[in-house]
GUVEX-512620 format. One record per residue (C-alpha): residue in three letters; chain; x, y, z. Coordinates in nm, 2 decimals, decimal comma, always signed. Each point is the difference from the previous one (the first is absolute). Layout:
+---------+--------+--------+--------+--------+
! residuo ! cadena !      u !      v !      w !
+---------+--------+--------+--------+--------+
!     ALA !      A !      X !      Y !      Z !
...
+---------+--------+--------+--------+--------+
END
This chain:
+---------+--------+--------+--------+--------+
! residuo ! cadena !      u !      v !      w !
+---------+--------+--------+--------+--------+
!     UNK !      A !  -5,99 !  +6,72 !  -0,43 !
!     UNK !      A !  +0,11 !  -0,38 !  -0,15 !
!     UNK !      A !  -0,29 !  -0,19 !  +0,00 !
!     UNK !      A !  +0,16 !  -0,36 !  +0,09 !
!     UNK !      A !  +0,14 !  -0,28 !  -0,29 !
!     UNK !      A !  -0,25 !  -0,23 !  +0,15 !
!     UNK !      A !  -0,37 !  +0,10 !  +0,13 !
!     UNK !      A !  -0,10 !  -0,10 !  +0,35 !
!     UNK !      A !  -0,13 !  -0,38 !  +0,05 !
!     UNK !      A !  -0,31 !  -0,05 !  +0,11 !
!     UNK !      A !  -0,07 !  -0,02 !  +0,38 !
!     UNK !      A !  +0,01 !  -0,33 !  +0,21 !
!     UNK !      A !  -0,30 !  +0,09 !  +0,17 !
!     UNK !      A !  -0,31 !  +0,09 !  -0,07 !
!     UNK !      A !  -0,13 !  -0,07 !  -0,37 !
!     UNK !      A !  +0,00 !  +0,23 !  -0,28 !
!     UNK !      A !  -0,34 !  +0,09 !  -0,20 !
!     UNK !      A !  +0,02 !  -0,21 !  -0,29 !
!     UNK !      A !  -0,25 !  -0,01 !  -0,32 !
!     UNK !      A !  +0,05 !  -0,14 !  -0,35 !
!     UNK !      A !  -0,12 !  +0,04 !  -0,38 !
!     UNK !      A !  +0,08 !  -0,14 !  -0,35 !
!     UNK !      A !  +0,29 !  +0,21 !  -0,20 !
!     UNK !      A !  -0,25 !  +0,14 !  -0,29 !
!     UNK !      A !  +0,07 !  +0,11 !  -0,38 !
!     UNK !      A !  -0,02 !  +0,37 !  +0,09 !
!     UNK !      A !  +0,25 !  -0,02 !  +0,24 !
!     UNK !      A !  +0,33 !  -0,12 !  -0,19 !
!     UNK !      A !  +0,16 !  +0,13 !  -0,28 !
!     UNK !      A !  +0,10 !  -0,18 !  -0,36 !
!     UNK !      A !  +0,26 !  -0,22 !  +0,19 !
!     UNK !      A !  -0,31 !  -0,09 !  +0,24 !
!     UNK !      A !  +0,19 !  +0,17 !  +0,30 !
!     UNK !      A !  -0,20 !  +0,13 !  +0,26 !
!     UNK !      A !  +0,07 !  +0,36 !  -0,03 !
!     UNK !      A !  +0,10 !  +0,26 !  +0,23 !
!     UNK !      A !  -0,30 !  +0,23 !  -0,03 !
!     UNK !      A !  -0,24 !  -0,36 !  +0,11 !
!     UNK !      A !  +0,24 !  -0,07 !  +0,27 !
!     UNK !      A !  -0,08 !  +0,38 !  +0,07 !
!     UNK !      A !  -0,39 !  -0,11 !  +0,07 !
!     UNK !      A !  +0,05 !  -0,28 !  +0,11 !
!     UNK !      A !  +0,13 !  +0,20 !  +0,31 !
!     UNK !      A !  -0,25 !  +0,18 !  +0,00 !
!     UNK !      A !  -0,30 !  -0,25 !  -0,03 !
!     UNK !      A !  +0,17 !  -0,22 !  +0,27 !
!     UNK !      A !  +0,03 !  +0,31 !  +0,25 !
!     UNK !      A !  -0,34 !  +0,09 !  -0,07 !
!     UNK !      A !  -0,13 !  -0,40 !  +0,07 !
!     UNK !      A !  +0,24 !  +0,06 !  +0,37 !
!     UNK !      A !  -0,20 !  +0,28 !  +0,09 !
!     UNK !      A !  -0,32 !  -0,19 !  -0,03 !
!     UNK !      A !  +0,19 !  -0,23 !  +0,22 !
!     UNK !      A !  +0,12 !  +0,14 !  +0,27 !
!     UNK !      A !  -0,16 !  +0,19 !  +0,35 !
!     UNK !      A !  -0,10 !  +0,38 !  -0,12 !
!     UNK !      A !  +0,13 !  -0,07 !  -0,36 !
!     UNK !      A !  -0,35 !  +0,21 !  -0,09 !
!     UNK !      A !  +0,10 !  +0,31 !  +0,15 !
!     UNK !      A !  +0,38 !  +0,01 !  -0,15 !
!     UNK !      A !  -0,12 !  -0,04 !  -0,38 !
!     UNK !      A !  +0,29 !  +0,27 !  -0,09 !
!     UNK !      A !  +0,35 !  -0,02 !  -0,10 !
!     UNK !      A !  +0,22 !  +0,11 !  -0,21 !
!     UNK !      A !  +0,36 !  -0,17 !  -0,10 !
!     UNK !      A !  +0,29 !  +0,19 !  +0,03 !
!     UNK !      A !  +0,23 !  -0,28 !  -0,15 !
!     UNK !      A !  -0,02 !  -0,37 !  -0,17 !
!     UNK !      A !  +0,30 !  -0,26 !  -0,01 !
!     UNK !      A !  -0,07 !  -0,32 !  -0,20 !
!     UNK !      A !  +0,28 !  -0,23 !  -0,05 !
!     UNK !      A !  -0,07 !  -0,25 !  -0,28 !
!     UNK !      A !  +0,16 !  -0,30 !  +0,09 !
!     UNK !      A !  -0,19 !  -0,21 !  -0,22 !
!     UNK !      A !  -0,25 !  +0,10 !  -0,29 !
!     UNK !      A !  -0,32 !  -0,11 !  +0,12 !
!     UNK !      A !  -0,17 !  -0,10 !  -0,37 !
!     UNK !      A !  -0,37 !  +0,04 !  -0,12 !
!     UNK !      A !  -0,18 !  -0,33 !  +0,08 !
!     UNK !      A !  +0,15 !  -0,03 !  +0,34 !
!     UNK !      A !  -0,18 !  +0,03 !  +0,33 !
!     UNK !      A !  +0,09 !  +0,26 !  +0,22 !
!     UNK !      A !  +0,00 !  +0,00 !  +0,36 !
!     UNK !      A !  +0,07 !  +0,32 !  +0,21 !
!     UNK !      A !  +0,11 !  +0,09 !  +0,35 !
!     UNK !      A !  -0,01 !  +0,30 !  +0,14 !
!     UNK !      A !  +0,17 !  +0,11 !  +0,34 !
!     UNK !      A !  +0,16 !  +0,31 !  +0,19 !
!     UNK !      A !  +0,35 !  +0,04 !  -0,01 !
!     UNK !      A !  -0,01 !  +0,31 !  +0,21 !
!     UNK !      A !  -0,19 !  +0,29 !  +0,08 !
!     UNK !      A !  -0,07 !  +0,33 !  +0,20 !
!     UNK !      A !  -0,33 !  +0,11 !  +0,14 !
!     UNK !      A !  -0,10 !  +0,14 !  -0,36 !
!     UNK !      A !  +0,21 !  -0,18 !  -0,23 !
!     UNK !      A !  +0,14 !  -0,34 !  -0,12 !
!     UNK !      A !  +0,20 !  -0,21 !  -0,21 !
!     UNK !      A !  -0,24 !  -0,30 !  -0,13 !
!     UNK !      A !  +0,18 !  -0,29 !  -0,12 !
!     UNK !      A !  -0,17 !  -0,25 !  -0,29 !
!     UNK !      A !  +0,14 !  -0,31 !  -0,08 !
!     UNK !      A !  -0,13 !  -0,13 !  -0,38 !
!     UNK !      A !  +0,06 !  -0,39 !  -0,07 !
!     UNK !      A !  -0,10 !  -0,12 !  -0,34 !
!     UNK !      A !  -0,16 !  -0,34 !  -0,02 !
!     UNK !      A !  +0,33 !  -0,11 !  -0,25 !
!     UNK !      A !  +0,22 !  +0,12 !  +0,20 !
!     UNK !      A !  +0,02 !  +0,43 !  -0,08 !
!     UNK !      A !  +0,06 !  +0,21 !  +0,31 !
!     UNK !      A !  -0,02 !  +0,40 !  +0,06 !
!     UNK !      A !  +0,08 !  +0,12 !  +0,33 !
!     UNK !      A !  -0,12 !  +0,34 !  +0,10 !
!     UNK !      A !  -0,01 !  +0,29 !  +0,24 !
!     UNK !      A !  -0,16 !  +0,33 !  +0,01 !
!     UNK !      A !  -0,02 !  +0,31 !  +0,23 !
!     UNK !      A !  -0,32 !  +0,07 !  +0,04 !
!     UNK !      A !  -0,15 !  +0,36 !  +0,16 !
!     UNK !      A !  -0,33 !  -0,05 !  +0,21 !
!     UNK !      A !  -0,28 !  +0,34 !  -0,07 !
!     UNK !      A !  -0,30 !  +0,12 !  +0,15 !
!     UNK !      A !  -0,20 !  -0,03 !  -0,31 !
!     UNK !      A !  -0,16 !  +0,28 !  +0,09 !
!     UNK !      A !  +0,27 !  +0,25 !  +0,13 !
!     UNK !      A !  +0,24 !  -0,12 !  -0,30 !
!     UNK !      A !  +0,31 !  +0,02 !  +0,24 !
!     UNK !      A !  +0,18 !  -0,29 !  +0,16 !
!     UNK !      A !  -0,20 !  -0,17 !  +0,33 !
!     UNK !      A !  +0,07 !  -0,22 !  +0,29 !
!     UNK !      A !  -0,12 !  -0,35 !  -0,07 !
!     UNK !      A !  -0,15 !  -0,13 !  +0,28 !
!     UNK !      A !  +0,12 !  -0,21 !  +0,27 !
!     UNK !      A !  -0,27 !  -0,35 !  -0,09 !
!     UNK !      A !  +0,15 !  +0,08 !  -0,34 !
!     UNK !      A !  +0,33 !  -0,02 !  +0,10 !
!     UNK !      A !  +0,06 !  -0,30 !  +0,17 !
!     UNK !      A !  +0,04 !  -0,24 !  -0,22 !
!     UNK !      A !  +0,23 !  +0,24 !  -0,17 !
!     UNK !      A !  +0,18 !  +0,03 !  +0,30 !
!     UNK !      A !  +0,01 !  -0,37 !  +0,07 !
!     UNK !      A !  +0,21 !  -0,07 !  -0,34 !
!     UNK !      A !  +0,31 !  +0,20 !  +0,02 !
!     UNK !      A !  +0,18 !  +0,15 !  +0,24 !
!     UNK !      A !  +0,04 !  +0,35 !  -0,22 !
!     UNK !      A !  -0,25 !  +0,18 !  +0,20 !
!     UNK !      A !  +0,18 !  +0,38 !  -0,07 !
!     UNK !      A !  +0,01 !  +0,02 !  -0,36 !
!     UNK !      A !  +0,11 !  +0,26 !  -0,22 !
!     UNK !      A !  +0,00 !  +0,14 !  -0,30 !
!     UNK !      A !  +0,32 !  +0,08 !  -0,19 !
!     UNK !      A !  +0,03 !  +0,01 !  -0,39 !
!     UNK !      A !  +0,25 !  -0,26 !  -0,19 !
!     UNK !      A !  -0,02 !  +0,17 !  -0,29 !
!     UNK !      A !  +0,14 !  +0,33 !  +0,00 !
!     UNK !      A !  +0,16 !  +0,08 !  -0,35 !
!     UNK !      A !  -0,06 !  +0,28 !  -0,16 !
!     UNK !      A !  -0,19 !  +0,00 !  -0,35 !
!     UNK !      A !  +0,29 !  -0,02 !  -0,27 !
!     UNK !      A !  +0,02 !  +0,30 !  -0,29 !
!     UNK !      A !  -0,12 !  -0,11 !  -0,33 !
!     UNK !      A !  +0,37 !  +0,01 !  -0,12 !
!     UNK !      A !  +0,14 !  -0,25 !  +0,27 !
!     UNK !      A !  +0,09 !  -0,27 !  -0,18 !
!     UNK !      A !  -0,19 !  -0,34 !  +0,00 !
!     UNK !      A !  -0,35 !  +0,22 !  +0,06 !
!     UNK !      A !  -0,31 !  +0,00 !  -0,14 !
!     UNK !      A !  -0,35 !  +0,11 !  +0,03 !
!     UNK !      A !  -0,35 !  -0,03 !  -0,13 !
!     UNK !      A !  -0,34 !  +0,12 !  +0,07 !
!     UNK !      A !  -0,24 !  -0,22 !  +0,20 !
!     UNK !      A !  -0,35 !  +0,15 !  -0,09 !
!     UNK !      A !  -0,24 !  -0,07 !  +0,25 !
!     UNK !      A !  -0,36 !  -0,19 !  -0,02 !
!     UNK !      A !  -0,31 !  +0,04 !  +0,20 !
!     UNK !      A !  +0,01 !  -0,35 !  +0,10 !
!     UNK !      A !  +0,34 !  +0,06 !  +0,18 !
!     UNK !      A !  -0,14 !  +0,26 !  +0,31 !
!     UNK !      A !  -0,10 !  -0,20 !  +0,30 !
!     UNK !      A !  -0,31 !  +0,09 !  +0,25 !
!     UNK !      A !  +0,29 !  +0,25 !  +0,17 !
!     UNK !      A !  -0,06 !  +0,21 !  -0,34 !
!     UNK !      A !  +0,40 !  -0,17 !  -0,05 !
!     UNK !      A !  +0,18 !  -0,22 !  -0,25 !
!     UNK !      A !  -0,02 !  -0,32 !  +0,14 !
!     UNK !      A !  +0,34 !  -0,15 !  +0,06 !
!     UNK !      A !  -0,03 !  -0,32 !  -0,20 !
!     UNK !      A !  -0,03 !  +0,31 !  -0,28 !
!     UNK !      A !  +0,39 !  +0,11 !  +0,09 !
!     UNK !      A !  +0,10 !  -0,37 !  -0,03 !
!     UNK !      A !  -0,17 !  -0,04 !  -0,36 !
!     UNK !      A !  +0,23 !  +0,33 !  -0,11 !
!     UNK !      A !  +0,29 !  -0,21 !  +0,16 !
!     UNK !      A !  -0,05 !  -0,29 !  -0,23 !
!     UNK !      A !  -0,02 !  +0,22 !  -0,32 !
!     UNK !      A !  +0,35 !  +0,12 !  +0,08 !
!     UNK !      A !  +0,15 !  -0,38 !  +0,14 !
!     UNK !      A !  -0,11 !  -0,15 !  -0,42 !
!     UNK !      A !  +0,36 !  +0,20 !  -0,09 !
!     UNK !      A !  +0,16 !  -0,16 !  +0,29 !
!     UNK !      A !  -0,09 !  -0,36 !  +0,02 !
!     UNK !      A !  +0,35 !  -0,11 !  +0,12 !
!     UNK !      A !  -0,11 !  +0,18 !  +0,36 !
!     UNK !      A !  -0,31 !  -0,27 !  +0,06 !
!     UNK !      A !  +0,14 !  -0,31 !  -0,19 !
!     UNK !      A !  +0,10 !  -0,16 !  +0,31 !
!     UNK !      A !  -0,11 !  +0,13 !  +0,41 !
!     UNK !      A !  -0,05 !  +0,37 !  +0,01 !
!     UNK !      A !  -0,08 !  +0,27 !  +0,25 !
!     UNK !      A !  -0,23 !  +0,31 !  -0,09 !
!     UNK !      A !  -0,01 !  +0,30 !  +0,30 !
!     UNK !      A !  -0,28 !  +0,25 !  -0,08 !
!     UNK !      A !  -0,04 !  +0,28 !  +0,24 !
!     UNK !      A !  -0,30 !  +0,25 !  -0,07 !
!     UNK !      A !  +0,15 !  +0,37 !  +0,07 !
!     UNK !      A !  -0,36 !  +0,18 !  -0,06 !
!     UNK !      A !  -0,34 !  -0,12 !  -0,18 !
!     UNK !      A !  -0,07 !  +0,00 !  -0,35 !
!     UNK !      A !  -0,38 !  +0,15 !  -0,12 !
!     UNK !      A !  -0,16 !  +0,00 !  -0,31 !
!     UNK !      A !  +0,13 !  +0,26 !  -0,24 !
!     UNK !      A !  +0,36 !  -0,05 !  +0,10 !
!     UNK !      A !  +0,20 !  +0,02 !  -0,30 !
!     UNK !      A !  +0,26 !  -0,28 !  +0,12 !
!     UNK !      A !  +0,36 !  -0,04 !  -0,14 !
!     UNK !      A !  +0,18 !  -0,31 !  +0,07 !
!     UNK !      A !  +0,36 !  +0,02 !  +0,01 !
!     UNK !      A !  +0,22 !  -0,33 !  +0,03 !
!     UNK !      A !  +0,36 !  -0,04 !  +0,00 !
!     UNK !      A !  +0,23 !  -0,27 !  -0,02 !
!     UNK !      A !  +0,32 !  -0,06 !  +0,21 !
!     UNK !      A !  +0,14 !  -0,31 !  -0,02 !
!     UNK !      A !  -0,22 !  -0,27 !  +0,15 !
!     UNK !      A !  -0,28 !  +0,27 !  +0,13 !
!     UNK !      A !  -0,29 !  +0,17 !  -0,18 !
!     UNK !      A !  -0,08 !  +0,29 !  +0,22 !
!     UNK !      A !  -0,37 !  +0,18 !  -0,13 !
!     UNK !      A !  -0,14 !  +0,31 !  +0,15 !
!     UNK !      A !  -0,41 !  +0,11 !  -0,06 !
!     UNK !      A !  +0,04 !  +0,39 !  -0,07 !
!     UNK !      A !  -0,23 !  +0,27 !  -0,01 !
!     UNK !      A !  +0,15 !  +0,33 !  -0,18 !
!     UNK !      A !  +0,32 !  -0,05 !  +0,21 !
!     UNK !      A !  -0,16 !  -0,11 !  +0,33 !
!     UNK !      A !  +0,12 !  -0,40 !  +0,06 !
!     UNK !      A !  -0,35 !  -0,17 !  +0,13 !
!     UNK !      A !  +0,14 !  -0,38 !  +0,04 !
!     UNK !      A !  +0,33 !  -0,15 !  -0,05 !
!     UNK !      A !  +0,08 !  -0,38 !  -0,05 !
!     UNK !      A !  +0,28 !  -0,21 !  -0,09 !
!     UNK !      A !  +0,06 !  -0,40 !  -0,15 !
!     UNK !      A !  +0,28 !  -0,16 !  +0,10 !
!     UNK !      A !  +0,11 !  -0,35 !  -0,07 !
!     UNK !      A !  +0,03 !  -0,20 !  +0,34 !
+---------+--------+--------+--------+--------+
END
């Protein structure tokens, strides 16, 4: 799949959920950039303030991503404002992509979009959403048969490829989520330990893809393994030799 150069606009009709907060100290890093792992939760907090929003949001109180873009167009800086809009890009009858728009009050903009898997928080297994649920969904985009199909599909590199290299990434108890899973924001703090060796990638607009392959738990012993080629960092999460996410930052 090639996920497009430029995300979707936002719809003509209709008007997306919107909220807003203050950029704080724990969310950007020495440069005060808002990081990748807080723009991470802040998709997560804002989906979670939709649901409360929206007909039957109770009853669909689980998902679970299956990817994240976020193009960087502009830092947005600690001490800005930021407002957020959220809106469906496309969907099926148990899945979505879930576009958020992030304007800093200075100017900063991160523009996102995520496919996200509706479950029966009971059964554990993907579910229909229902139809009241739906129809807004279905009023903003015309992509009503969406599917899923992976854009990142290289394999893991040998340790003796050149330009590769690979750490551990112990994990904490703080990092598993109520799904008894590391919470995704978790994948995009690993991401940002590797990007400090490659600065030139997200010195000017930048594009991170991060598709989740299979869940992380607690007592994973994680390896990160990165390699560089050319104008990409490409980073796979691996467990023994079994590739549970895969991401890659590109300058755009």
């Amino acid at each position: 799949m090639v996920i497009p150069s430029v995300l979707s606009e936002r719809p003509t009709t209709g008007s997306p959920f919107q909220t807003d907060w203050p950029v704080r100290l724990a969310d950007t890093d020495s440069d005060q950039r808002l990081r990748l792992d807080a723009i991470a939760r802040y998709l997560q907090d804002i989906g979670f303030d939709h649901l409360d929003a929206v007909e039957d949001g109770d009853t669909h109180r689980g998902w679970v991503v299956r990817r994240t873009v976020i193009d960087v167009l502009k830092p947005i800086e600690f001490g800005e404002h930021a407002t957020l809009r959220r809106w469906c890009s496309g969907l099926s009858n148990r899945w979505c992509n879930m576009r958020v728009q992030i304007c800093g009050s200075n100017g900063g903009l991160v523009e996102t979009e995520a496919f996200l898997i509706h479950f029966g928080t009971e059964s554990g297994v993907p579910a229909r959403m229902s139809d009241r649920f739906m129809a807004p969904m279905l009023a903003d985009t015309t992509e009503h048969r969406l599917r899923w199909k992976a854009a990142l599909t290289t394999p893991i590199p040998a340790p003796d490829e050149p330009a590769v290299h690979e750490r551990p990434f112990p994990l904490r108890v703080a990092d598993i989520d109520w799904l008894d899973h590391v919470n995704n924001a978790v994948y995009l703090a690993a991401l940002e330990e590797l990007l400090a060796a490659h600065t030139d990638l997200i010195s000017g607009p930048y594009r991170t893809v991060i598709e989740y392959i299979k869940p992380l738990k607690a007592g994973d012993n994680v390896r990160l393994i990165g390699r560089r080629n050319g104008t990409a960092l490409d980073v796979w999460f691996v467990v023994a030799d079994d590739p549970r996410a895969a991401a890659r930052v590109t300058p755009l």
